[in-house]
N, C-alpha and C positions, 0 to 999 in steps of 0.2 A: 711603556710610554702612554699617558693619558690620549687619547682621542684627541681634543683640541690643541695637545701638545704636538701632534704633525702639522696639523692644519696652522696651527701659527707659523712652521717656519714654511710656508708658501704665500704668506703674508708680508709685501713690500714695508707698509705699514701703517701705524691703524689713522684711519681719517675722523673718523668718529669714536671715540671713549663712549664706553655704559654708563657713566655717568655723565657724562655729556647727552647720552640718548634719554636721561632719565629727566633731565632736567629739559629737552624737548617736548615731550611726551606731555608732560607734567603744562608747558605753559599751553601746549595744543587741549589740551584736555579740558583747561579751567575757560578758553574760548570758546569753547562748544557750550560747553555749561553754562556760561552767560549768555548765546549767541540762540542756544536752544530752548531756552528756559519754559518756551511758551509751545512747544511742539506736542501737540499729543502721541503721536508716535514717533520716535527720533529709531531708526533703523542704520547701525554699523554695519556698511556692507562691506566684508571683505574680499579683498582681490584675490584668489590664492594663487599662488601659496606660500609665495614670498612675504604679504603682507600679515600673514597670524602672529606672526613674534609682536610686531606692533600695534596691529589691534586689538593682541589679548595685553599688551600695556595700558596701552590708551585707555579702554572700555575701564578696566579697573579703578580709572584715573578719574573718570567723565564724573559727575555728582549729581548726574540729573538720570532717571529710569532710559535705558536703553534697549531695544533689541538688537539683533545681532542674526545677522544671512551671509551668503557665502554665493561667488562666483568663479568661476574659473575658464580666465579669458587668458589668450595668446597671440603675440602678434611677435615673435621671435620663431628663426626656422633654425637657425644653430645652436643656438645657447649666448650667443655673441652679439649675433645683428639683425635688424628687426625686419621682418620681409614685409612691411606694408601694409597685411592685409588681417584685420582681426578674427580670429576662432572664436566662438565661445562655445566650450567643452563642458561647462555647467552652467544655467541658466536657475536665474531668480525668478520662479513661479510662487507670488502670494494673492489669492483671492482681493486684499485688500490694499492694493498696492497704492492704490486715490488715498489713501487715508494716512502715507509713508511719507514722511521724510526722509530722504533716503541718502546718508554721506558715505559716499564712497571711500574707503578707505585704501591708501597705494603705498607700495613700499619706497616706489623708487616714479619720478617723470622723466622720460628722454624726452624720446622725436612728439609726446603728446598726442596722438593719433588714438589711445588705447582708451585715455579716460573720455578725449573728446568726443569719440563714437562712444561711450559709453553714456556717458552724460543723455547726448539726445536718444540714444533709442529706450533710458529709465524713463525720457519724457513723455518721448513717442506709446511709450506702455501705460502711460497712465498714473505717473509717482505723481504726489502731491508736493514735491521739491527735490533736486536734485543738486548737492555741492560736493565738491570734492577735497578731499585732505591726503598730504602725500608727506614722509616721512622726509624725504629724499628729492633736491628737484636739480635738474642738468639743463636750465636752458638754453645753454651753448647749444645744444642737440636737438633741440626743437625745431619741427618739421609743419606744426600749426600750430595758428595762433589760439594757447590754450594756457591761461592762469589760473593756478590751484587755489580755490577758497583758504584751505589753511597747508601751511608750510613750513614744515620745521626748519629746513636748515639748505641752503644752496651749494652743490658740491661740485668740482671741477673737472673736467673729462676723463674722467681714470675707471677702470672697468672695477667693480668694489662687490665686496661679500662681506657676510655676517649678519646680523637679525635677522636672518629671515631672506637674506638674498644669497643666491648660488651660482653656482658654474658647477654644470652638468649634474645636480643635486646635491652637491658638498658645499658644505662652508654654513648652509644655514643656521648651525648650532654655535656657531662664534659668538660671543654677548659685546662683541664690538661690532662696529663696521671700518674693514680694512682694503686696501687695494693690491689687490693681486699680481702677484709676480707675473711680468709678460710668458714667461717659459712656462707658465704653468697651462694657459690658456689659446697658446699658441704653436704648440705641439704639432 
């Protein structure tokens, strides 16, 4: 049995199609490019580690010179539900950070606490512009008030894997994004 042939059947079912993520992607990507056009340095920062499936789409997609960084931030203490309070476990050290425009790139927005403290302390450090883009937004769950620069698609309270999003590590290799069986995650 194939690898993602288990993991499908703990799949309630899928909320998002790959080609529905493609054709996301695709219209985020061509608004940066116009939106960006004039940045001298346009810097993809990704959230990880959820967010690499869709920023190694994205970037692919963009048509205008990108670079591309990496952080690795946490404001979950189970796997499930978010404790409030941000970690960052890998930090963006670039000498030239005034010179960045800097979009955050996120897999997924709940309670919004994660990008928003993020947001200001790339400002507080010095970025030469800060927006954010999120694959994924639940504002039903939003806990501050925080609107994503770009947005692919609005999704409905249901705990969801696949591109790049997980429970307990698994699921991120799904080329969909689906909603997970409760007995799977509530064990």
């Amino acid at each position: 049995m194939a690898y993602s042939s288990v993991l499908d059947s703990h799949i309630d079912h899928i909320l998002v199609s790959s080609e529905e993520i493609d054709v996301i992607t695709t219209k985020i990507a061509d608004k940066i490019s116009v939106d960006f056009k004039d940045s001298k340095r346009l810097v993809l920062l990704c959230i990880l580690k959820g967010s690499v499936v869709f920023m190694g789409d994205l970037m692919k997609k963009v048509t205008i010179p990108v670079e591309i960084d990496f952080m690795k931030v946490s404001s979950y203490s189970d796997g499930t539900k978010s404790s409030g309070r941000i970690n960052i476990m890998l930090d963006l050290h670039r000498s030239d950070l005034s010179e960045c425009d800097i979009l955050i790139v996120e897999d997924i927005i709940d309670s919004g606490r994660t990008l928003s403290y993020l947001v200001e302390y790339l400002r507080l450090n010095g970025a030469n512009s800060v927006k954010t883009c999120t694959l994924l937004d639940k504002p039903s769950r939003r806990e501050v008030d925080f609107t994503p620069d770009y947005r692919g698609i609005e999704i409905p309270d249901e705990f969801v894997v696949g591109y790049g999003l997980d429970y307990a590590e698994q699921y991120r290799a799904l080329p969909y994004i689906g909603v997970l069986k409760p007995e799977i995650y509530t064990k």
